[in-house]
N, C-alpha and C positions, 0 to 999 in steps of 0.2 A: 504494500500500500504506500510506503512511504521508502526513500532511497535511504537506507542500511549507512551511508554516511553524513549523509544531512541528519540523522537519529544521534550517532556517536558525537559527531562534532559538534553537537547541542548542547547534546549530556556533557560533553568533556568541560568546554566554557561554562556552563550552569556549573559546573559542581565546582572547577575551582575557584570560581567568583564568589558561591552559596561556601565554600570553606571559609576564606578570608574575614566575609561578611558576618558569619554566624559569630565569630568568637572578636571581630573587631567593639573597639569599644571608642572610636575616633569617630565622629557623626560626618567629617570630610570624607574619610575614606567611603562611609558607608554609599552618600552620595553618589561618589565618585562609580562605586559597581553599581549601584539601582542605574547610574546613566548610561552605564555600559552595558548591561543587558537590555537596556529598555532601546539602547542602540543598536543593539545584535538582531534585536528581534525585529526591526523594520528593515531588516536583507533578507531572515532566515526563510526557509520553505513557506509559504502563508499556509500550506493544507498541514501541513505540521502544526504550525504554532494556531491556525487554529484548533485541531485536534487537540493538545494538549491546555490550550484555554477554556475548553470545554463553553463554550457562547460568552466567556465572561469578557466583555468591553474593558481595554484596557490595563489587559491581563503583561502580567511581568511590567506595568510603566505606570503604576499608581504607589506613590510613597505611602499610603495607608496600608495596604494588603502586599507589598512588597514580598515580605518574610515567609507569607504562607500562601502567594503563587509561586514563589520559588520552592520552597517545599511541593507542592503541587507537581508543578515543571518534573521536576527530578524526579521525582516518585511515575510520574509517566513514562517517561523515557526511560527511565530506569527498566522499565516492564515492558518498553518496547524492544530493548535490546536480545 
């Protein structure tokens, strides 16, 4: 359904982005990755990213839900590997 490296190179940038991010404690840094994924994600597959936004508008690029679309994110892809 979806190309096997558009899946992995998703997963790969989500996770080490969601590493950094979970345990930083620098509100710059954290920024800095919510802007880089929310950047990744307006090149990435659109039938991927919308699959794993599951219909939600502004999925991975809303600083409120941040933390647990990226939770989300990974735990799809994770399962799509």
């Amino acid at each position: 359904m979806f190309c096997k490296d558009s899946i992995e190179s998703a997963y790969c940038f989500f996770h080490q982005k969601w590493r950094v991010y979970a345990h930083s404690t620098i509100p710059s840094q954290k920024d800095d990755i919510e802007y880089a994924i929310s950047s990744y994600v307006q090149d990435m597959d659109k039938a991927l990213y919308s699959h794993i936004a599951h219909g939600k508008e502004d999925f991975l690029c809303e600083h409120l839900t941040f933390a647990s679309d990226m939770q989300s994110a990974l735990h799809d892809l994770e399962n799509m590997m």
